[in-house]
N, CA, C and O of each residue as an XYZ file, in Angstrom:
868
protein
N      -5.488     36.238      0.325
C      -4.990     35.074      1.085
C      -5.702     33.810      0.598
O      -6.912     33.645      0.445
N      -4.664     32.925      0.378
C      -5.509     31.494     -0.110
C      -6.120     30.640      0.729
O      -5.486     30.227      1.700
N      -7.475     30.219      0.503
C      -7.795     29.160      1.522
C      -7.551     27.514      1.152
O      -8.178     26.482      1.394
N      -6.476     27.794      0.536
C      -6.308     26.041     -0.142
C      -5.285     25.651      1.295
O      -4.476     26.508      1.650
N      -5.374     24.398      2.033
C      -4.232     23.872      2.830
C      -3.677     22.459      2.383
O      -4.443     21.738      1.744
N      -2.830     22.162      2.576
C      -1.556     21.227      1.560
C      -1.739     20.267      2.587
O      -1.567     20.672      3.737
N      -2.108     18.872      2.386
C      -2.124     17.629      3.366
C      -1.412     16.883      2.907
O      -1.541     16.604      1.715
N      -0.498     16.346      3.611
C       0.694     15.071      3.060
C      -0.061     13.628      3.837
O      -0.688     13.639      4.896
N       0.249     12.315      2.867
C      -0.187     11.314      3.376
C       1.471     10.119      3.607
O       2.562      9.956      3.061
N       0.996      9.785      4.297
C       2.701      9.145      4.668
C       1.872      7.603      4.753
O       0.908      7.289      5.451
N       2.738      6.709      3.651
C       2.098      5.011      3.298
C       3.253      4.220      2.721
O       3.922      4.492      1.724
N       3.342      3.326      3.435
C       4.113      2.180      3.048
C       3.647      1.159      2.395
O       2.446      0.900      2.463
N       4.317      0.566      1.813
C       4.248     -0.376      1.287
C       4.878     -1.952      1.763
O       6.062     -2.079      2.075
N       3.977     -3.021      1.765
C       4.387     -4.324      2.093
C       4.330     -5.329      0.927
O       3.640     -4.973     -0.028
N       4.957     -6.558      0.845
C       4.474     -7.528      0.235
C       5.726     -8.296     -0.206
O       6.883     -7.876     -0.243
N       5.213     -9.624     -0.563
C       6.399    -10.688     -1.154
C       6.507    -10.210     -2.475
O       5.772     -9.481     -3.141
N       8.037    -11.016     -2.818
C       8.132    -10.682     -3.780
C       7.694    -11.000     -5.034
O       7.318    -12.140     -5.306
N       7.713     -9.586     -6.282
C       7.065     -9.973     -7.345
C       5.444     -9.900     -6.907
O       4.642    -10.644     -7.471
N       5.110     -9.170     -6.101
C       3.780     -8.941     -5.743
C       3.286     -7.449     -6.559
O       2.124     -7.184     -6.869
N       4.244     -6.758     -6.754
C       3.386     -5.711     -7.873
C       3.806     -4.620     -6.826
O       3.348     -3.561     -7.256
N       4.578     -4.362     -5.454
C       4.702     -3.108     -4.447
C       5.151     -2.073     -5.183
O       4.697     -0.928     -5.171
N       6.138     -2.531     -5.888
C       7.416     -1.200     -6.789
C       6.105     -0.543     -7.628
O       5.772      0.637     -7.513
N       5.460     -1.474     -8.449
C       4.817     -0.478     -9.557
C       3.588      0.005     -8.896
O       3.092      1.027     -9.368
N       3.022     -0.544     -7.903
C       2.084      0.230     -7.461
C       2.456      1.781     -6.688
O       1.911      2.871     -6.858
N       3.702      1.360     -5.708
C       3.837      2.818     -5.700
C       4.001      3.571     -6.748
O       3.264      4.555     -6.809
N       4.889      3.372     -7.755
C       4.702      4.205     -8.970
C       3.551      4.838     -9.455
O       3.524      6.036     -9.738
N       2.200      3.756     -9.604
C       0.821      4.091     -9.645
C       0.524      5.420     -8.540
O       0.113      6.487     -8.996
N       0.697      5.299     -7.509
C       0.403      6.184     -6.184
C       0.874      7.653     -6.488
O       0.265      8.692     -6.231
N       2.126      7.496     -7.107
C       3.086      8.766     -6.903
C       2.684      9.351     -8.353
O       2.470     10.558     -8.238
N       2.571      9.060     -9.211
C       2.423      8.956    -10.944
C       3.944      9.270    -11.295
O       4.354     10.311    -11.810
N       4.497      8.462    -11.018
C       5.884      8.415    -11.417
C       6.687      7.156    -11.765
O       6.043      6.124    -11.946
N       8.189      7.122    -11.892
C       8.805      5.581    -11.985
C      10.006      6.114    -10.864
O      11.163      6.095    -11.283
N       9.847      6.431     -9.922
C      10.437      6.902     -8.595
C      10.865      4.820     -8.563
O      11.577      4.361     -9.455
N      10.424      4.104     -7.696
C      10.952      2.861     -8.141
C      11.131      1.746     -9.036
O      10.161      1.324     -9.666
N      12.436      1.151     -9.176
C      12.521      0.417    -10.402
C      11.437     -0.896    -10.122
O      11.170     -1.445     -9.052
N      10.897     -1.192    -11.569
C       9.808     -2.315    -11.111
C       9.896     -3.048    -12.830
O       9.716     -2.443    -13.886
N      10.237     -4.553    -12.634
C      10.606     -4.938    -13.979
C      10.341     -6.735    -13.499
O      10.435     -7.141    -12.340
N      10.079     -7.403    -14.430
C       9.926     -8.891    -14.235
C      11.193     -9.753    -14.062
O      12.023     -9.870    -14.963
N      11.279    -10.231    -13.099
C      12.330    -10.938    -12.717
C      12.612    -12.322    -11.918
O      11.558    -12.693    -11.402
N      13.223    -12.826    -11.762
C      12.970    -14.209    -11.116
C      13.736    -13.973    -10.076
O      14.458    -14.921     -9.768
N      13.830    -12.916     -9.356
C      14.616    -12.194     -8.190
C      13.959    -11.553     -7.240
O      12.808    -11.674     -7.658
N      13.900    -11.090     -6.476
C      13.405     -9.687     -5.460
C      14.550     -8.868     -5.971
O      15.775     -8.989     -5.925
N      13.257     -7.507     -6.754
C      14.107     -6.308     -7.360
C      14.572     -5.282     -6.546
O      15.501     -4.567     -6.923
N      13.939     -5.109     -5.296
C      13.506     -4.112     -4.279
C      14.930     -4.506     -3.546
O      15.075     -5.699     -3.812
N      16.010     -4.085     -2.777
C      17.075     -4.502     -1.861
C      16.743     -3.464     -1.085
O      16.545     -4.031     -0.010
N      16.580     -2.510     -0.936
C      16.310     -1.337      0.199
C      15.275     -0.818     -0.003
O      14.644     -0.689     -1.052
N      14.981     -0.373      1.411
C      14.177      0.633      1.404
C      13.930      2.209      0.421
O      15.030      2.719      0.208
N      13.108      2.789     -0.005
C      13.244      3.878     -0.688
C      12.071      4.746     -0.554
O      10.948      4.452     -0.964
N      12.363      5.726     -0.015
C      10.625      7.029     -0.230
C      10.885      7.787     -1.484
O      11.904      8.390     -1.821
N       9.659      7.619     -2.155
C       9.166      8.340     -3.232
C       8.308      9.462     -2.999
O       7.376      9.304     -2.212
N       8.464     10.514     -3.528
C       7.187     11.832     -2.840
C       6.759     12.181     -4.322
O       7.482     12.262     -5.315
N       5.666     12.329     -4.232
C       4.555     13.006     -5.509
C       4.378     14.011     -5.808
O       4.688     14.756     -4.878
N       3.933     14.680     -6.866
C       4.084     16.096     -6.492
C       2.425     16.642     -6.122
O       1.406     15.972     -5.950
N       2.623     17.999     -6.086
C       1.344     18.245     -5.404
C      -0.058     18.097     -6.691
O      -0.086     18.321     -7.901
N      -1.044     17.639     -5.749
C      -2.112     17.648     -6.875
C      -3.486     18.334     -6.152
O      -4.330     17.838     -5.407
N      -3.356     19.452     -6.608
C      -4.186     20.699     -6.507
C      -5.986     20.187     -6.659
O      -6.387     19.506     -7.604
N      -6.882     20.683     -5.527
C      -8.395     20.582     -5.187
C      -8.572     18.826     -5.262
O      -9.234     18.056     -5.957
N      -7.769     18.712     -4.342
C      -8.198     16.875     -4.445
C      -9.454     16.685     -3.727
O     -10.359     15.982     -4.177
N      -9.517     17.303     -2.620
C     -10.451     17.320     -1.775
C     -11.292     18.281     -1.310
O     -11.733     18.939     -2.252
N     -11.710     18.646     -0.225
C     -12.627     20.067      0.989
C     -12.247     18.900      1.724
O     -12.423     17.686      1.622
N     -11.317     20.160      2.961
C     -11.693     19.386      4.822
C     -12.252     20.957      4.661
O     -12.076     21.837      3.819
N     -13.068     20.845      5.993
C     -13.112     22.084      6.540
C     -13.637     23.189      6.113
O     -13.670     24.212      6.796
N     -14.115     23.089      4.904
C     -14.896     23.692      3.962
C     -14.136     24.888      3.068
O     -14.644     25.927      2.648
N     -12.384     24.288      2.868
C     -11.475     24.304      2.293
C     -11.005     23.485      1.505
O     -10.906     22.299      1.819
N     -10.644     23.927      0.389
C      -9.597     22.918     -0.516
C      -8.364     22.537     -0.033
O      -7.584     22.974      0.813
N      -8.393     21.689     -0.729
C      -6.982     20.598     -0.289
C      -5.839     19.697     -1.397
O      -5.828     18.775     -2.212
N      -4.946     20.711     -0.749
C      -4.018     20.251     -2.183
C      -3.067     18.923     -1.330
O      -2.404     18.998     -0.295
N      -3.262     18.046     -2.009
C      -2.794     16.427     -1.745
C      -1.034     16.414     -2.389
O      -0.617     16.788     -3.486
N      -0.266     15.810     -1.172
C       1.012     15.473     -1.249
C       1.308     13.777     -1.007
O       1.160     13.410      0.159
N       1.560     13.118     -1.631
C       1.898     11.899     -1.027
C       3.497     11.202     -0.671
O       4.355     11.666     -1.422
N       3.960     10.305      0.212
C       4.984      9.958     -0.050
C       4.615      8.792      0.643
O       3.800      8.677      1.558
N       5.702      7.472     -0.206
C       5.186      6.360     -0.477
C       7.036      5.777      0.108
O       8.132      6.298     -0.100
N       6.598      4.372      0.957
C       8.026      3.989      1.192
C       7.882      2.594      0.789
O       7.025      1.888      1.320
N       8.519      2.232      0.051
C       8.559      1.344     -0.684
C       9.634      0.097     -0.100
O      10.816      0.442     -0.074
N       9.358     -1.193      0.329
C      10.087     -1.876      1.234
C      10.643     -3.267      0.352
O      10.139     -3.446     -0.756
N      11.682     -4.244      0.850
C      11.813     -4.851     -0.470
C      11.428     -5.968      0.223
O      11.332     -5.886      1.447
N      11.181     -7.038     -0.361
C      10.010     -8.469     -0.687
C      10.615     -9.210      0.650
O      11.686     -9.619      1.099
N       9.446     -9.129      0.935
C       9.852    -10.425      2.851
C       8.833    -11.698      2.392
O       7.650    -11.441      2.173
N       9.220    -12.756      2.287
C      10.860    -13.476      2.346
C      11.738    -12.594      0.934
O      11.134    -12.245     -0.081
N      12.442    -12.482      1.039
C      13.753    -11.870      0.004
C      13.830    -12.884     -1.056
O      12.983    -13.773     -0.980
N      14.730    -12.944     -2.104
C      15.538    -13.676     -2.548
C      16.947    -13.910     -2.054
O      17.457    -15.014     -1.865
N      17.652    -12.430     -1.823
C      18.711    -12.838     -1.961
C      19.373    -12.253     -0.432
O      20.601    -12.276     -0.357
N      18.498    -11.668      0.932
C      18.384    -11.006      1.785
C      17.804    -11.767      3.039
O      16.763    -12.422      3.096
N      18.982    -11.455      4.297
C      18.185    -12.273      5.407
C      17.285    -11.925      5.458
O      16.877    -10.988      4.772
N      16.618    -12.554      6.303
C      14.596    -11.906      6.765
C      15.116    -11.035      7.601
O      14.780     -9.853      7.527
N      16.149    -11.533      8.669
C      16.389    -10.275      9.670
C      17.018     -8.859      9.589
O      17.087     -7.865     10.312
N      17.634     -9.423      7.804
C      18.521     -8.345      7.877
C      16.818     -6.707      6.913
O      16.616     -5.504      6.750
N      16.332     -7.823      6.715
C      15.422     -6.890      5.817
C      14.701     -6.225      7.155
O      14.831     -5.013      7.323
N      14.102     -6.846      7.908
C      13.378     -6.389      9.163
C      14.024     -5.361      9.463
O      13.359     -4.358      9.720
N      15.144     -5.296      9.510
C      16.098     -3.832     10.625
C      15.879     -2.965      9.795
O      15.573     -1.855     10.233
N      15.970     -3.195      8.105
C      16.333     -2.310      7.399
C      14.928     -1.440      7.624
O      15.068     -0.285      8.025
N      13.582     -1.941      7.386
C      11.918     -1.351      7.062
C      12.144     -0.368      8.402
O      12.083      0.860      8.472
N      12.444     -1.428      9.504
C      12.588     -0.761     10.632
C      13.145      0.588     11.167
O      12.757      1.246     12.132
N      14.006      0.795     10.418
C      15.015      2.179     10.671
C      14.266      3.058      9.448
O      14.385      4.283      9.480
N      13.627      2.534      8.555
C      13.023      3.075      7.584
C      11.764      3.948      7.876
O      11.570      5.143      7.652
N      11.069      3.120      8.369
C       9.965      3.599      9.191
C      10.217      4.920      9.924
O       9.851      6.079      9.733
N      11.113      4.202     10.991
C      11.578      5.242     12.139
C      12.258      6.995     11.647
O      12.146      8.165     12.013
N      12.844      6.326     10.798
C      13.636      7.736      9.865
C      12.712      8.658      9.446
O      12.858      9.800      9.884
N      11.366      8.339      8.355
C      11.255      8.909      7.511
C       9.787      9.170      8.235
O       9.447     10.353      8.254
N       8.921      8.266      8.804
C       7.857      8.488      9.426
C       7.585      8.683     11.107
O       6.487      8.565     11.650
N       8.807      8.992     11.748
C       9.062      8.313     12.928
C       8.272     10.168     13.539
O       7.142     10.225     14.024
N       9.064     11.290     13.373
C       8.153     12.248     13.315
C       6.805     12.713     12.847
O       6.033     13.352     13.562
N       6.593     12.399     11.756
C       5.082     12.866     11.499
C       4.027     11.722     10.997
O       2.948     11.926     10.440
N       4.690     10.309     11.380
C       3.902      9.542     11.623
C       2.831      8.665     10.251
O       2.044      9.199      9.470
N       3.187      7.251     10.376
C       2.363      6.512      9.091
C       1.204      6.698      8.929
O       0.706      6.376     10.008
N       0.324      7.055      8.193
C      -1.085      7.011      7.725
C      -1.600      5.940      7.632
O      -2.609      5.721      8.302
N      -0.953      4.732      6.592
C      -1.608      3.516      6.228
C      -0.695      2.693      5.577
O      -0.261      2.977      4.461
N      -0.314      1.523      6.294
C       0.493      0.339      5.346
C      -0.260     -0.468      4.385
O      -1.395     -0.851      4.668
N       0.111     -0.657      3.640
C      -0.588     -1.124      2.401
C       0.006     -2.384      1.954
O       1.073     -2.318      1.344
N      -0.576     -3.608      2.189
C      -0.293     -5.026      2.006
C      -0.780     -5.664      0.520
O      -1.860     -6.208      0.288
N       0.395     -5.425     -0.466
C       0.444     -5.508     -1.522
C      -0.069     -6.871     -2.022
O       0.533     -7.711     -1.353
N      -0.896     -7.479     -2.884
C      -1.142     -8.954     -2.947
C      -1.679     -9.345     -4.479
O      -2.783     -8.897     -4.787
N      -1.164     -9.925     -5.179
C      -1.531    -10.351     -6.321
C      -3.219    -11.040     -6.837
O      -3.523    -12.225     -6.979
N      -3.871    -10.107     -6.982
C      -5.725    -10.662     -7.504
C      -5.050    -11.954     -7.629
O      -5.201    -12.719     -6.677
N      -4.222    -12.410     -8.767
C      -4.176    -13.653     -9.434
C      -3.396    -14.873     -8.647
O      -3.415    -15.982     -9.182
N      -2.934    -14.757     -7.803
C      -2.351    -15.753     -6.868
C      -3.327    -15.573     -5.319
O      -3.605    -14.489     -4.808
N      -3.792    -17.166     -4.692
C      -4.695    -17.270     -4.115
C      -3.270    -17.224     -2.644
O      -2.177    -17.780     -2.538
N      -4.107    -16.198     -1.688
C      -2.988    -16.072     -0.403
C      -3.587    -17.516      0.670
O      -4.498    -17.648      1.487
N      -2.622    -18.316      0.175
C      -2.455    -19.319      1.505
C      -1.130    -20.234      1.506
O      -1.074    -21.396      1.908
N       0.471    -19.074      0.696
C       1.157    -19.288      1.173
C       2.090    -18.914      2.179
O       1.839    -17.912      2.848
N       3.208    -19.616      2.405
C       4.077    -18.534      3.481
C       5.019    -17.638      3.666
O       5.798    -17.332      4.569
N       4.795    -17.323      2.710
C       5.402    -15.986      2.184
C       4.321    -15.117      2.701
O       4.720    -14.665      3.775
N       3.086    -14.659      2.418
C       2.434    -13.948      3.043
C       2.180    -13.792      4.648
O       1.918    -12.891      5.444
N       2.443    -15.380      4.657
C       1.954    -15.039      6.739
C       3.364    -14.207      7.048
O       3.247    -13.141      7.653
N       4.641    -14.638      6.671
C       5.909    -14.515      6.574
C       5.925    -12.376      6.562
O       6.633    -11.709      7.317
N       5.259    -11.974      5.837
C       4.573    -10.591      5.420
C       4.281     -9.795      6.608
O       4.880     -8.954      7.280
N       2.712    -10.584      6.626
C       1.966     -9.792      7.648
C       2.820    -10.501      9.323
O       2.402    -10.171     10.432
N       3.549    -11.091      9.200
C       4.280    -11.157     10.511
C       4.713    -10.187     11.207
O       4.546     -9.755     12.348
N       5.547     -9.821      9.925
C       6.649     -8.761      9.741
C       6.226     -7.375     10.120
O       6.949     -6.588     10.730
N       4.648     -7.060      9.600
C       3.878     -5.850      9.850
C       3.596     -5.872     11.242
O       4.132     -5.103     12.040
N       2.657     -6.852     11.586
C       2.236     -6.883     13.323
C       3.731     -6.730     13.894
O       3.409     -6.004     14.835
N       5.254     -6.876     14.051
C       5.914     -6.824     14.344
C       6.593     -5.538     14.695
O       7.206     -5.247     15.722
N       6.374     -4.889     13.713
C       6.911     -3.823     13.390
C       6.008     -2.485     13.625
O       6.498     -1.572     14.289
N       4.479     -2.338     13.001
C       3.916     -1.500     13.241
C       2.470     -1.675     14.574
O       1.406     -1.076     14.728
N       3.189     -2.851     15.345
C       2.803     -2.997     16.774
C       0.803     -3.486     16.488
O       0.178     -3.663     15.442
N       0.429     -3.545     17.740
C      -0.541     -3.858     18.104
C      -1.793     -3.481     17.253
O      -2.773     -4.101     16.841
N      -1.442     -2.491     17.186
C      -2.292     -1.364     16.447
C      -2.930     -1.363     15.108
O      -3.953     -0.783     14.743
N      -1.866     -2.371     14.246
C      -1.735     -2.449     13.099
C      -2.768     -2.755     12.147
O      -2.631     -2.490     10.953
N      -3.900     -3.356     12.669
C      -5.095     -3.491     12.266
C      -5.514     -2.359     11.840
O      -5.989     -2.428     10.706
N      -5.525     -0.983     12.479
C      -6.528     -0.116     12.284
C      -5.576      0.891     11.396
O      -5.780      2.090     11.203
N      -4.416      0.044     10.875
C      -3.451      0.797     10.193
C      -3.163      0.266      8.937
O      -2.183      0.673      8.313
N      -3.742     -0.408      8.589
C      -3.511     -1.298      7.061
C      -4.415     -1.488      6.487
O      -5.454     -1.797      7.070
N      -4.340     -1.346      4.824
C      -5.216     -1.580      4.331
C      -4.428     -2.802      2.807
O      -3.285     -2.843      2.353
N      -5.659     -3.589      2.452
C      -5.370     -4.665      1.577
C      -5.107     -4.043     -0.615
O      -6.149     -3.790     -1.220
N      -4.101     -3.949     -1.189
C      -3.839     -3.087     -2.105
C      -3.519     -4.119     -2.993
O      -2.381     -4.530     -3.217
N      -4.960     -4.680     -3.685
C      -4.629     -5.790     -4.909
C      -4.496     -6.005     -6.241
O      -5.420     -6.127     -7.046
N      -3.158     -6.054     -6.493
C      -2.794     -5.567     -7.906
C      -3.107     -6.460     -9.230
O      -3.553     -7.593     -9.045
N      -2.925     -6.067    -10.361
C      -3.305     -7.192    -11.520
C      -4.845     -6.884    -11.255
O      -5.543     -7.666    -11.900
N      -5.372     -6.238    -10.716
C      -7.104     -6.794    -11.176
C      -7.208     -6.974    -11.798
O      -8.121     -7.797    -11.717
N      -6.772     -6.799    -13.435
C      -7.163     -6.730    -14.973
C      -7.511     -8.121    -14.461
O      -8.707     -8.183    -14.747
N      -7.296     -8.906    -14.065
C      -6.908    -10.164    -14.270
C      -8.793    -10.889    -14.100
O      -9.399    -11.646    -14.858
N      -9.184    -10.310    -12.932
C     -10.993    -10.037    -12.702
C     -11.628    -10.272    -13.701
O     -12.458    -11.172    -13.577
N     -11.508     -9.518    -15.230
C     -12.237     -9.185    -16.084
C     -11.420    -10.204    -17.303
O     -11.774    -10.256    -18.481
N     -10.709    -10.676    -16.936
C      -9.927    -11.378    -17.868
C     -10.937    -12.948    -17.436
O     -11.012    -13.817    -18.305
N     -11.489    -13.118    -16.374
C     -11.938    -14.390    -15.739
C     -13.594    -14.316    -15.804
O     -14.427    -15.145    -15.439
N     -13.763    -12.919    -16.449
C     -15.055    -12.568    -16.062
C     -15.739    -12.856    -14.708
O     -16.770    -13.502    -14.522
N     -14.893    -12.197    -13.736
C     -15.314    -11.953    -12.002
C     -15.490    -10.610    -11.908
O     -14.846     -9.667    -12.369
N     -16.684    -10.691    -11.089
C     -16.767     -9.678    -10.184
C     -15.990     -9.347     -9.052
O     -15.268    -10.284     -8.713
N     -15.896     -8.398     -8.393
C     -15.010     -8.711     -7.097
C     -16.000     -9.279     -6.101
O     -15.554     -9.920     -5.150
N     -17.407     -9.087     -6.248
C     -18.152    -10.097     -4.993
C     -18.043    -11.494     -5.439
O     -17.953    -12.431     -4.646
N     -18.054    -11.652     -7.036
C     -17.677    -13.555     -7.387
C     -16.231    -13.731     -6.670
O     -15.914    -14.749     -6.055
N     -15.253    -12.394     -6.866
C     -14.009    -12.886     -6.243
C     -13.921    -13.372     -4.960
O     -13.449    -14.463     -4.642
N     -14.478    -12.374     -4.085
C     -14.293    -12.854     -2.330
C     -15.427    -13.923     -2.489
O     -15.305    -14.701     -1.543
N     -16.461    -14.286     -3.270
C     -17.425    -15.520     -2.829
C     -16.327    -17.068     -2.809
O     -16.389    -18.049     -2.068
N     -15.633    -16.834     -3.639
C     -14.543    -18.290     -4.295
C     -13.039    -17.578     -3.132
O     -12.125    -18.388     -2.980
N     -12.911    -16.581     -2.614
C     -11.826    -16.768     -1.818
C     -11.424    -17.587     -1.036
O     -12.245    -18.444     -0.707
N      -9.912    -17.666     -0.379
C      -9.850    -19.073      0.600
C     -10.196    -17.772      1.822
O     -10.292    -16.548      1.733
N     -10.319    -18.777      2.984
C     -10.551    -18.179      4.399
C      -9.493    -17.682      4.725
O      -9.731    -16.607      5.276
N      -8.172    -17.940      4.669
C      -7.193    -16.900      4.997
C      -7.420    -15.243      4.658
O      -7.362    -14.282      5.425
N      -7.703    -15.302      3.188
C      -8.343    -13.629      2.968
C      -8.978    -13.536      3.249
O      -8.937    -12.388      3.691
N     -10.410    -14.149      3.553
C     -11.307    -13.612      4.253
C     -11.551    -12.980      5.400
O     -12.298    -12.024      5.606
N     -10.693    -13.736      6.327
C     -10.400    -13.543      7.549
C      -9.102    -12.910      7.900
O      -8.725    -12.921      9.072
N      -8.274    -12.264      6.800
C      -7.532    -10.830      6.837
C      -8.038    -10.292      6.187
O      -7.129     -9.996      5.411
N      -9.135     -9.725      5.700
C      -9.800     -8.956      5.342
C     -11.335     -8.223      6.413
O     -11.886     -7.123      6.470
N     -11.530     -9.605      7.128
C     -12.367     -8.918      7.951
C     -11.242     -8.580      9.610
O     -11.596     -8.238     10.738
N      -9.952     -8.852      9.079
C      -9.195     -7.832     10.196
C      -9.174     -6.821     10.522
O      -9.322     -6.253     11.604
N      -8.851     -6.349      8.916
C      -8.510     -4.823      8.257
C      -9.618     -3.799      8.078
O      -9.604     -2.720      7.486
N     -10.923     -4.645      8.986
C     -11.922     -4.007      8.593
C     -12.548     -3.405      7.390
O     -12.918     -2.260      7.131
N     -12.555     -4.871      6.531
C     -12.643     -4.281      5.102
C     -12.303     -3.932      4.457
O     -13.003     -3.855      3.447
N     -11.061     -3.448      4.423
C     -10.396     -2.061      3.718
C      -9.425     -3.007      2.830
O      -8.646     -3.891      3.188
N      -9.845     -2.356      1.154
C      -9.184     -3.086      0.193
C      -9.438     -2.412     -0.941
O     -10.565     -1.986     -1.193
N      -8.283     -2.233     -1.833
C      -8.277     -1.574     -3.391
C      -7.883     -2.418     -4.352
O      -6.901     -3.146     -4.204
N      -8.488     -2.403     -5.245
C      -8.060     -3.341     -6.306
C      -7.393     -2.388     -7.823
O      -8.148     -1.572     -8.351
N      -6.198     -2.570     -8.302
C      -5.635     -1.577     -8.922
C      -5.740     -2.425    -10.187
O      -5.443     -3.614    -10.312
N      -6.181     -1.650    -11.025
C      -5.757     -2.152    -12.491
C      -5.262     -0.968    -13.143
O      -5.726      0.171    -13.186
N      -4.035     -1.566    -13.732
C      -3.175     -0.425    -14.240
C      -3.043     -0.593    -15.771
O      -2.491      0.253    -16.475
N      -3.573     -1.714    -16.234
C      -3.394     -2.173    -17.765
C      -5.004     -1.781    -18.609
O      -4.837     -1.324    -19.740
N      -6.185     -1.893    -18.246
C      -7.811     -1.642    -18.481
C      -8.414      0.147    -18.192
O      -9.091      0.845    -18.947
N      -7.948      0.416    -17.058
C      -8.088      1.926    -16.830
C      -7.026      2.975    -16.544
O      -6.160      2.914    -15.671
N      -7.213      3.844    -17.331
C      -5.702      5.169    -17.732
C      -5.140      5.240    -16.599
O      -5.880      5.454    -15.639
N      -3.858      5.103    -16.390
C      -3.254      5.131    -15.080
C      -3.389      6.699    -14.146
O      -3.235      6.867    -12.936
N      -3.686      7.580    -15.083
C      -4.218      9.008    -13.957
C      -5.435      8.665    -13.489
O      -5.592      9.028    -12.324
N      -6.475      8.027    -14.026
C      -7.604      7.536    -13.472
C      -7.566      6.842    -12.567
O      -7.917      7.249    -11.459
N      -7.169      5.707    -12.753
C      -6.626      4.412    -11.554
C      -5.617      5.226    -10.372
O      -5.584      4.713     -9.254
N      -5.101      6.021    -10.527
C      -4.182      6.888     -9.449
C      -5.493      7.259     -8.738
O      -5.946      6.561     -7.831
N      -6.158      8.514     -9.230
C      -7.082      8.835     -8.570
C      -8.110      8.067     -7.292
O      -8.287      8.110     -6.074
N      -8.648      7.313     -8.614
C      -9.350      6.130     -7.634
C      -8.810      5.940     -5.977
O      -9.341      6.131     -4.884
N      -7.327      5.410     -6.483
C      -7.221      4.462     -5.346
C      -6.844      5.864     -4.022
O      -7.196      5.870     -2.843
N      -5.890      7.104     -4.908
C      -6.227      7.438     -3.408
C      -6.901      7.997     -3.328
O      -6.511      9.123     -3.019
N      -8.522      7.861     -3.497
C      -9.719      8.736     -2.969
C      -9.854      7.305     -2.392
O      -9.441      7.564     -1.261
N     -10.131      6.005     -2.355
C     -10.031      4.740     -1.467
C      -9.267      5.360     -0.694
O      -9.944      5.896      0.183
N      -7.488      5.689     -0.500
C      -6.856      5.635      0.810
C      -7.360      6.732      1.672
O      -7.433      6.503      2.879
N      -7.666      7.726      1.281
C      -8.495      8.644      1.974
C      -9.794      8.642      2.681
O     -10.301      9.442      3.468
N     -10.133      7.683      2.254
C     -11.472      7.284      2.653
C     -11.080      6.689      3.998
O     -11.603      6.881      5.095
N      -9.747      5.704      3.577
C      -9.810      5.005      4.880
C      -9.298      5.772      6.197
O      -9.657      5.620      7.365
N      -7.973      6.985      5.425
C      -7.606      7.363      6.669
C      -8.920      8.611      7.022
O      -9.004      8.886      8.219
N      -9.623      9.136      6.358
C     -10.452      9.945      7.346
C     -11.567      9.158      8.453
O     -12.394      9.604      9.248
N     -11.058      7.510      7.998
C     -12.511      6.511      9.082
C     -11.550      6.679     10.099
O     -12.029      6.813     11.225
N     -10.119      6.712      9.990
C      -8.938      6.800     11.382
C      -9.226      7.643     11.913
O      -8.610      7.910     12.944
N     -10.409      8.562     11.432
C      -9.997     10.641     11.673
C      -8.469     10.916     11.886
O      -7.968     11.184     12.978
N      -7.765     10.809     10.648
C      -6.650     11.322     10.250
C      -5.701     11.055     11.526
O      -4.874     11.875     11.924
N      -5.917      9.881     12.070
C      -4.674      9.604     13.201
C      -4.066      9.112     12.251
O      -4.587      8.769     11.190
N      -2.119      8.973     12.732
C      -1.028      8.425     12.194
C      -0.562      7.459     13.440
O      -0.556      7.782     14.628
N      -0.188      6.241     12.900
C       1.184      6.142     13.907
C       2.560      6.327     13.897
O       3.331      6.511     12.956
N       2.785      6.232     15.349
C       4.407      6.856     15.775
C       5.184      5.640     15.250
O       4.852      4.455     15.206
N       6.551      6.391     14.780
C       7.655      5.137     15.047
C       8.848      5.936     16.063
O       9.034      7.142     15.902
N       9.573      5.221     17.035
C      10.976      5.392     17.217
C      12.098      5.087     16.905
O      13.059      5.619     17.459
């Protein structure tokens, strides 16, 4: 009898558009499950879950191995290009409810470009949308997922030079989220590496939840 047990992580994805959401889930899943390409558009029009396949001794709970499943819902760019705000809201909304509404979100993940400084409104426009949607709670349910880091080492920053020169808007959604933030570089370190990384980060954060989810209806 095997003592390996199979844990699925259930994570969404947020962010404006052209923020890097599509390819980071890709990063997450190690796949091209969503299309993600440069455009002067929002590429994303619907909602979409991507699932990973299994990746064997990721972890020990319990003083068992743990074979890691992920599935990733991938939401399209609030403000849109070409999409009401309201009509996108219903859509995440039923999205949520559908796919996580039984076994419940792990961690939304607020997608944000290293290289663009957040103090426009497109982002408040974002995290509106989240407190809206994944309720009160949402603080202890999100974490900050910042893509392009290459971009760090391209400036020769550290990430403590980064948050020292941040504006106060991140600062002060960052000390919302209680800290919680990944910085992905997908161009400097092998993308199975950089996979890894980040979700031994998301894990980190959901075992500080002790593996609570939230509900949707």
């Amino acid at each position: 009898m095997s003592d390996d047990i199979e844990m699925t992580i259930n994570l969404a994805l947020f962010g404006r558009t052209q923020s890097g959401k599509s390819s980071a889930g890709n990063s997450l899943l190690g796949s091209t499950d969503f299309p993600s390409y440069l455009a002067p558009h929002s590429v994303t029009k619907v909602c979409s879950l991507g699932r990973s396949c299994r990746i064997p001794h990721f972890m020990r709970r319990g003083g068992k191995e743990v074979t890691l499943k992920i599935q990733v819902l991938d939401t399209p760019g609030y403000p849109h290009s070409s999409l009401d705000q309201e009509q996108v809201k219903e859509d995440v909304k039923e999205a949520l409810a559908r796919h996580f509404g039984q076994d419940g979100l792990h961690l939304a993940l607020l997608v944000l470009r290293t290289d663009v400084p957040l103090c426009g409104e497109g982002e408040w426009s974002c995290l509106q949308l989240m407190q809206e949607l994944l309720g009160p709670a949402w603080k202890n349910f999100t974490a900050i997922l910042f893509t392009h880091a290459e971009k760090l080492q391209e400036a020769q920053l550290s990430e403590k030079e980064y948050f020292c020169t941040a504006s106060h808007p991140l600062l002060t959604l960052l000390d919302s989220v209680q800290q919680r933030y990944i910085f992905q570089n997908n161009q400097n370190i092998p993308p199975k590496e950089q996979r890894i990384i980040t979700l031994k980060r998301i894990i980190e954060f959901v075992k500080e939840n002790c593996y609570q989810v939230l509900y949707f209806k």
